[in-house]
C-alpha positions in Angstrom: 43.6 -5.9 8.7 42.1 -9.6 8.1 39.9 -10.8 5.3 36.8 -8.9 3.9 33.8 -11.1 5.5 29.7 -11.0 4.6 27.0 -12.7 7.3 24.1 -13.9 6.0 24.3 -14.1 2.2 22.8 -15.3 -0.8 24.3 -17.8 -2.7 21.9 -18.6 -5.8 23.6 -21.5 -6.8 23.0 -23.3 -3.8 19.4 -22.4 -4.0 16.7 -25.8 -4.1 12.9 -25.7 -5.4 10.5 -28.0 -3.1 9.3 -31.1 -5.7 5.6 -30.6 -3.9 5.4 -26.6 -3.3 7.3 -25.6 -5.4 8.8 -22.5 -3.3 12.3 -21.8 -3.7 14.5 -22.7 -0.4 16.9 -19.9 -0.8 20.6 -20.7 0.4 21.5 -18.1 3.0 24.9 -18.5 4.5 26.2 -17.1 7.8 29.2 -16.5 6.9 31.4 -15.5 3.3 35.1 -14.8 3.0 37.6 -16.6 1.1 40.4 -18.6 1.4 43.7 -16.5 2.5 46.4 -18.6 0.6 44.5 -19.5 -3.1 41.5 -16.6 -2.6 39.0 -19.0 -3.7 35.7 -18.4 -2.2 34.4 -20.0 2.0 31.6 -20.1 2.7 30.3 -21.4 6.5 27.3 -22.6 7.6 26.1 -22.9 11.0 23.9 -25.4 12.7 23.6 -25.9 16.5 21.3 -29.0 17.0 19.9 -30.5 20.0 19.2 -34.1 20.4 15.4 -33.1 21.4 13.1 -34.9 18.8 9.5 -35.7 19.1 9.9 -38.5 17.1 10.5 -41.2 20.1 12.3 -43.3 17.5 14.5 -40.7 17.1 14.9 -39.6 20.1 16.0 -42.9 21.5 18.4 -43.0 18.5 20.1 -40.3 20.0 20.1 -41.0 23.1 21.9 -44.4 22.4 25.2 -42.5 20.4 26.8 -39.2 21.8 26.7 -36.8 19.0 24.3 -38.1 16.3 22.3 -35.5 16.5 25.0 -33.0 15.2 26.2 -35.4 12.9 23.0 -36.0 11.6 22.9 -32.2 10.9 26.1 -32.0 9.3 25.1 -34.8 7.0 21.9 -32.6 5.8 24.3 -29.7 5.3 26.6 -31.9 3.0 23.7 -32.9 1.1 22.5 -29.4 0.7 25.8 -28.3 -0.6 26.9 -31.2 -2.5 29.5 -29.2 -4.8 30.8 -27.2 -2.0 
């Protein structure tokens, strides 16, 4: 028997409003369980990135350093859940 586990839900407190739009970005999060030892809530979030960009900048960024394009990725997920 393991731990109770959701895909793909809601957490409202994670939710942002666009400054320009104005549309709510709702947080959706592949996976929810919670931690085995304390039961405090985990949530995981999953990105796969590729280092394709249009941006030739960018693109040549990536190219230069093996894995910035993930870790560019996982620094936009930190910023979107700051208090995570």
């Amino acid at each position: 028997m393991g731990t109770p586990t959701e895909t793909e839900l809601h957490v409202h407190r994670w939710d942002q409003v666009d400054a320009e739009t104005g549309r709510v970005e709702e947080a959706i999060l592949d996976i929810a369980t919670a931690d085995l030892r304390t039961g405090a809530p985990l949530y995981i979030d999953v990105v796969v990135k590729a280092a394709f960009s249009e941006d030739p900048g960018r693109l040549r960024a990536r190219a230069r350093k093996e894995g910035r394009a993930a870790a560019e990725a996982a620094n936009r997920k930190r910023q979107r859940y700051v208090d995570a």
